[in-house]
C-alpha positions in Angstrom: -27.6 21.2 -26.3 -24.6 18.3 -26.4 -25.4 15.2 -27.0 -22.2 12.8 -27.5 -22.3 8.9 -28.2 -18.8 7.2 -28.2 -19.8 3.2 -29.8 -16.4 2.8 -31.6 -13.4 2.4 -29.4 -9.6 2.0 -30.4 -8.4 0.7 -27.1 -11.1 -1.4 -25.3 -14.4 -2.8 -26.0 -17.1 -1.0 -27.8 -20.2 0.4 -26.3 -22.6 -1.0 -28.6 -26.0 0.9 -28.1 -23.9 4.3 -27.6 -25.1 6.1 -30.8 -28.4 4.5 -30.8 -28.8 6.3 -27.3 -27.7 9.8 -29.1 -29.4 9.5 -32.0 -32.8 9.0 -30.2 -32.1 11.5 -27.5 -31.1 13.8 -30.7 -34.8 12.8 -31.6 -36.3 13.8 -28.4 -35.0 16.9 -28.0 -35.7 18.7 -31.4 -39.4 16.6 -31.6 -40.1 16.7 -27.8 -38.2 19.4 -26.3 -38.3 22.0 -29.1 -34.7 22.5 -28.8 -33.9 23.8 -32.7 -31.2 21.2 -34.9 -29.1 24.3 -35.6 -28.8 24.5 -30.9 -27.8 21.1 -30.9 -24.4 20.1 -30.7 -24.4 16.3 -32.0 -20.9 14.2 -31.6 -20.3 10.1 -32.7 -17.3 8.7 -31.7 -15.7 12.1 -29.5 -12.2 12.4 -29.3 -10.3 14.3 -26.4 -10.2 17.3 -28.8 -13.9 17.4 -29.2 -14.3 17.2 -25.5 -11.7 20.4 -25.2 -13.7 21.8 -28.0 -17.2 21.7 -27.0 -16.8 22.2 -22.6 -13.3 24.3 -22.3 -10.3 22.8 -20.8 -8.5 23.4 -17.8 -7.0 26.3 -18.9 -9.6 28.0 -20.6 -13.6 27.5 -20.1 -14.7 28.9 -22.8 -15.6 26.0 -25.6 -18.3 25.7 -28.2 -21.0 25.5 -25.5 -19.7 28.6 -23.3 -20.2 30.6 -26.6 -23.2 29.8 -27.6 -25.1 30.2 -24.7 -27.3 33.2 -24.6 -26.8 34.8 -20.6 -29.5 34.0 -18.7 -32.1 32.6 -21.6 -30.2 29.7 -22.5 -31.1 26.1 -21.4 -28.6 23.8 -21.4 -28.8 20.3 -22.0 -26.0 18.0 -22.1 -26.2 13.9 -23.3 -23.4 11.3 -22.6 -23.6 7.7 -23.8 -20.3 5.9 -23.9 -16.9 4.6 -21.6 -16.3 6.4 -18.1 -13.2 5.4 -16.1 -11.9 6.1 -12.8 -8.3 7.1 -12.7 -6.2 4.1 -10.9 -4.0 7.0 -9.3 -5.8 9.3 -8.2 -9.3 8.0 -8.1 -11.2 10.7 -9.9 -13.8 10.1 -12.6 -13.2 10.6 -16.9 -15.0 10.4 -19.7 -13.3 8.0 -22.3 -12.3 9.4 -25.7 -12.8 6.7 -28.0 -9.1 6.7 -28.5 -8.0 6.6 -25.4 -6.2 4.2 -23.4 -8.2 3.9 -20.2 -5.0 2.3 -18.5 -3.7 6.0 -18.6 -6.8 7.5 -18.6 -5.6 10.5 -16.1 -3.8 11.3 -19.7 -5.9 10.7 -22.1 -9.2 11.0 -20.9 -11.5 13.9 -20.5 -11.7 14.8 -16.3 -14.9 15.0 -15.2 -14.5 17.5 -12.4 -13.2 20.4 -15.2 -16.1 19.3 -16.7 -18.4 20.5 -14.3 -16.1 23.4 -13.3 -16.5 24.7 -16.5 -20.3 23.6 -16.6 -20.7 25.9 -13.4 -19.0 29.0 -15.2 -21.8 29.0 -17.7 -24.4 31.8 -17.7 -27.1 29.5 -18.5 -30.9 30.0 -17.1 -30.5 26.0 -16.3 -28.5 23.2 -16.8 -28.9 19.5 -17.2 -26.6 16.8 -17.7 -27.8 13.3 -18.2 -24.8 10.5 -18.1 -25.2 7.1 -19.4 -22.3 5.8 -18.3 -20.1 4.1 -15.0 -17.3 5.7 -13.6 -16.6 2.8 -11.4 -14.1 0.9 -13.7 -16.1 -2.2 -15.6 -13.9 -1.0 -17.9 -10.9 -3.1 -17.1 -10.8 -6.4 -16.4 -10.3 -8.0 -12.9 -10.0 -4.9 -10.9 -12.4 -4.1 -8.0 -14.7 -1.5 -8.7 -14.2 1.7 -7.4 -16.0 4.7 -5.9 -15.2 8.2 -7.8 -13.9 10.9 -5.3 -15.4 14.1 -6.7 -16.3 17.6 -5.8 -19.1 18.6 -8.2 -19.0 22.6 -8.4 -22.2 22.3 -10.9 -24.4 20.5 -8.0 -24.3 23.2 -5.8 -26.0 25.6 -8.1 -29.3 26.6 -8.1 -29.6 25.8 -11.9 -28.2 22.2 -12.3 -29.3 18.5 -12.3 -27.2 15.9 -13.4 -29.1 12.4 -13.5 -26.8 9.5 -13.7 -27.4 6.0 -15.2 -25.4 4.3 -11.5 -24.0 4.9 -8.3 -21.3 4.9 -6.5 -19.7 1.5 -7.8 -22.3 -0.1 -9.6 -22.2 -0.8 -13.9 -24.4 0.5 -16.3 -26.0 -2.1 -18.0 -27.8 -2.4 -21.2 -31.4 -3.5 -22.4 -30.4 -5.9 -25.1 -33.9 -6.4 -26.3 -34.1 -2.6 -26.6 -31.2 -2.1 -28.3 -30.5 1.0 -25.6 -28.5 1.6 -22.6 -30.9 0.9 -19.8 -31.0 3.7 -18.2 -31.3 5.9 -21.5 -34.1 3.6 -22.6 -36.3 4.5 -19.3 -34.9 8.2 -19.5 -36.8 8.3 -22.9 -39.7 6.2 -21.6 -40.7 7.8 -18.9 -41.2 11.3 -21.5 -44.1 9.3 -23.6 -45.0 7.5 -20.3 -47.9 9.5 -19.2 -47.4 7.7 -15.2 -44.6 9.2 -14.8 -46.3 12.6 -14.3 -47.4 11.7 -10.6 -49.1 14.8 -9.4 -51.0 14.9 -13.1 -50.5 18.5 -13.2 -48.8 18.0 -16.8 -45.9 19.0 -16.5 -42.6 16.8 -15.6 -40.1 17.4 -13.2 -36.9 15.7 -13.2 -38.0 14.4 -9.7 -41.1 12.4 -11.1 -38.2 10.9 -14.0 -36.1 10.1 -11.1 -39.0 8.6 -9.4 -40.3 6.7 -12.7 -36.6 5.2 -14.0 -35.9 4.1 -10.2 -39.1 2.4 -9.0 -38.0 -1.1 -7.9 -40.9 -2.7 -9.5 -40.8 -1.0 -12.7 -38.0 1.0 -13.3 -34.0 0.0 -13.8 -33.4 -1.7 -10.9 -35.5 -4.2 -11.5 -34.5 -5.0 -14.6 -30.9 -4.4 -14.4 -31.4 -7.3 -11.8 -33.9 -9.4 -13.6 -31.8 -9.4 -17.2 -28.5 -8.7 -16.0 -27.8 -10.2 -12.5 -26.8 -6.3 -10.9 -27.5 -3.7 -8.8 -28.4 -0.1 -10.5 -29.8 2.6 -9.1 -29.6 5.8 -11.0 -28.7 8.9 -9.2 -29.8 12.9 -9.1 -28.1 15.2 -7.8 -28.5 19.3 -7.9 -31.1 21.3 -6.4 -33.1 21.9 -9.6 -35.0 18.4 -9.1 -38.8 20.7 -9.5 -37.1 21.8 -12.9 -39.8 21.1 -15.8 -38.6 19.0 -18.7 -41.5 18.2 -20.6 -45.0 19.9 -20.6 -47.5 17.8 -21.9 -50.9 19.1 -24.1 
């Protein structure tokens, strides 16, 4: 597993709840998950190196993650709390290095689509990426947002799911009160939230979280609207919706 919280940023404001997100999804995995401490990859305050490090770059897939995977046994689960940014060129989505400068962020950031190019060259039983963060550029002042053009290699296979914390050009807000990203906050709720296990069969899927965080009653976007004045609605995509997270006793 990955999990990555960037709070502390050289070149624009900080995302404050970041490692509070990491730390307790850190928590979840080893305590809920039974993922073992030694499996987890756990990064504050990533620079572009450690991105290179852990997923591969462009020129060579093979990171930290890529050689610790076991073929075919391993399940991969990868965390992100912190800036995204949409290049102003060429439209495509990045994550922010805490010292990057997102006005050049087609050079300094980390691109999502090698991301999930090298995500899709993993021989991983399953893979699962969970993003709280906007791609849509709240991160610069007086620009209109923007949609993120991108061709996500990872969604097409049969092993992936990637849940996102927005769409298309929305923000991600926070839960003050909670002292979490919102979406990370419901993410973790719905896991001790025994409704969100619809069918009551005890196990649940990523399509009864999905369900749970985006109930318009209950979920994030009606409190993104209630505390915050915005639309959210948080986003799966990958054809491993039935995949099981948690299995409860």
């Amino acid at each position: 597993a990955v999990v990555i919280g960037n709070r502390d940023y050289k070149n624009t404001k900080n995302v404050d709840y970041a490692l509070n997100d990491a730390e307790s999804i850190k928590m979840y995995l080893t305590g809920v998950l039974g993922y073992r401490e030694g499996n987890i990859f756990y990064m504050a305050n990533a620079t572009k190196g450690d991105f290179d490090l852990l997923f591969g770059s462009k020129d060579n897939h093979k990171g930290k993650l890529f050689n610790a995977v076991k073929p075919g046994k391993s399940d991969v689960f990868i965390f992100y709390s912190g800036h995204g940014a949409p290049g102003l060129k060429n439209h495509k989505g990045y994550f922010v290095p805490v010292e990057a400068d997102p006005n050049y962020v087609e050079l300094s950031g980390s691109p999502l689509d090698v991301f999930y190019e090298n995500l899709s060259r993993l021989p991983a039983r399953s893979i699962t990426v969970v993003l709280e963060a906007c791609f849509s550029g709240a991160i610069f002042e007086g620009i209109s947002p923007l949609v993120v053009q991108m061709d996500n290699p990872a969604v097409r296979l049969d092993n992936a799911v990637v849940l996102s914390s927005s769409s298309g050009s929305q923000v991600s807000s926070w839960y003050d009160e909670k002292k979490h990203g919102m979406f990370t906050y419901f993410f973790l709720k719905s896991m001790h939230d025994r409704k969100s296990d619809v069918d009551r069969d005890g196990n649940l899927t990523f399509d009864e979280i999905y369900r749970y965080i985006s109930d318009k009653t209950e979920g994030i976007p009606y409190y993104a609207r209630r505390l915050h004045g915005v639309e959210q609605d948080p986003t799966i995509e990958g054809s491993y919706r039935g995949k099981v997270l948690v299995q409860y006793q």
